[in-house]
Each structure stands twice: as C-alpha cells, then as structure tokens.
N, C-alpha and C positions, 0 to 999 in steps of 0.2 A: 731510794736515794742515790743509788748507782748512774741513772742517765740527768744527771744534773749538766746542763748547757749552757756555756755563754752566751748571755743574749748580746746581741750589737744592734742597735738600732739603726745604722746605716747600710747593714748585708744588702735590705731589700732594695734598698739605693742605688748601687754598684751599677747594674744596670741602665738604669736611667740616665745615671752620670757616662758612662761610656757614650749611649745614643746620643747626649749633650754635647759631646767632646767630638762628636762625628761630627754634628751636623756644624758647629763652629767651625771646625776645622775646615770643611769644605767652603763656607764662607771667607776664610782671613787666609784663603788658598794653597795650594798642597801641590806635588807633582801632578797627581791622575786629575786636579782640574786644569793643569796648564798654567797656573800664575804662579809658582813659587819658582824662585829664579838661585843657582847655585855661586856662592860668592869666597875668592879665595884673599886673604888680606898674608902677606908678608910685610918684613921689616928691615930697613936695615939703620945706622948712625943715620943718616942723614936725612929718610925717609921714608914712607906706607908706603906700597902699591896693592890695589887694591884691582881685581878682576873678575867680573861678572859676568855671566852667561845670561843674555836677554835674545834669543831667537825668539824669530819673528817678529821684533820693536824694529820699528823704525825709529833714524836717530832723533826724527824732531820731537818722538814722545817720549824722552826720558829725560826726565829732572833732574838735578843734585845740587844740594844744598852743605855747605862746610861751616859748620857755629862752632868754632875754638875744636872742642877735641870729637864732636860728633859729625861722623857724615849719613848723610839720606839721602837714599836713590829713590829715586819712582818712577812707574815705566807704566806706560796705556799698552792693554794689550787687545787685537782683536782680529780673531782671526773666523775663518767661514771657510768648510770644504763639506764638498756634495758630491756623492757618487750616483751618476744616472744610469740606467738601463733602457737606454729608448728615451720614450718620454716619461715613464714613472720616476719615482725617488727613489732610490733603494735606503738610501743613508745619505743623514745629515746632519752634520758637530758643528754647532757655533758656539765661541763663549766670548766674553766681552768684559773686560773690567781693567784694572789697576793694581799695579803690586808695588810692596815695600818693603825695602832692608835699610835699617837701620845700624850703627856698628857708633859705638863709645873707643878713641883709643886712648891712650897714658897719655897722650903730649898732643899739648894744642897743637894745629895747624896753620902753616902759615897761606889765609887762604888765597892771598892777592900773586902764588904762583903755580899754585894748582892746575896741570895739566890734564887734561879729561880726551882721550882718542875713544870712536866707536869705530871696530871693523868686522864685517862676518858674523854677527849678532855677537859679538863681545865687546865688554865695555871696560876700558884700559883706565882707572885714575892712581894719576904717581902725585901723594898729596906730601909737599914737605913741610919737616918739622919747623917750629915757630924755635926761634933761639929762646932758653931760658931766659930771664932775667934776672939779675942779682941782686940777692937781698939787701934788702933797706934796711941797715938799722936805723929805729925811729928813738930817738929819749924823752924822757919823761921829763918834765918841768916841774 
C-alpha cells in the first residue's frame, strides 16, 4: 500500500498538447517564421501613439482599421532570398502570408483624425482621444 499514485488522466496528454501548441503557433506566426511584428502603444491626456515594426512591408500592404476603442493592423508579407554558388542552390527561404495585431484601448477613438506615417519599415499611428460625452439624465414618466 506504500506506492499508491495519483493517477491523472491528462499526464499522457501534456505532450501532444505541447506539439499542438507548436504546430499552431507556427501557423498564427511567431518571430523564427517572420510574421509576428513588435508593437509599442503609449498614452498620454490627449492621445495613443501606437508604433510597430513591420520590416520588409511595403506601405501599400498594410491595413488599419479604428472601431471606437479597437485598432487592427494587417500587413502582407513576402519576402524570397536565394543563395547561389555557380549555378546550383545552396539555400533557399521564402515565406508568404499575413499578420495581425489587434490592441482594445479604455477610450474610444476619435477616428476622423487619426494620423497613420510609415517610415524605414515602421509604422507611426497617433490615434486621438474621442471627447467623453456627458451624461444624460433620462426621467421616468
């Protein structure tokens, strides 16, 4: 009665969920395949700015979208480099897809003066705040 063991029915699991978690991860993109993009958001009274690192995008492929307090970026990305030796291949990396960051803030956006600059594969948005509005008292009849 001394080696009495918890059984767990999920132990044998663990692993298969880890290879799960890989293989997803390489699909919804990650640094080591080149689609995940680094994004820094500050704040201040009046306003977000919001800075992303998209090298390699060119400006015509990057989207963004401002719905009250959510902004979405999306960038096509595709790049191709080949190293030769003569005529053989030695090496050759293409990858090709789409990435996204999405970012929820506390205060809606006022979107009709949203500034967006792209320079040097960075992406500059200075998104201002929408004025609160003041509550309504509503009465009951």
């Amino acid at each position: 009665m001394a080696n009495i063991r918890h059984y767990d029915p999920f132990f044998s699991v663990e692993p298969i969920s880890d290879m799960l978690q890989g293989m997803l991860r390489s699909f919804r993109g990650t640094a080591e395949t080149g689609f995940a993009f680094k994004v820094d958001v500050s704040e201040t009274d009046g306003n977000y700015t919001l800075t992303a690192e998209l090298p390699g995008v060119k400006k015509e492929d990057i989207e963004i979208s401002v719905d009250r307090g959510t902004v979405m970026i999306g960038a096509k990305v595709e790049k191709a480099s080949e190293e030769k030796e003569g005529e053989r291949v030695i090496r050759r990396e293409r990858y090709s897809g789409s990435m996204h960051r999405a970012f929820t803030l506390d205060t809606n956006i006022d979107e009709s003066k949203v500034d967006a600059s792209f320079e040097n594969g960075v992406l500059k948005l200075v998104l201002p705040k929408k004025e609160a509005s003041a509550q309504k008292r509503i009465s009951v009849r």
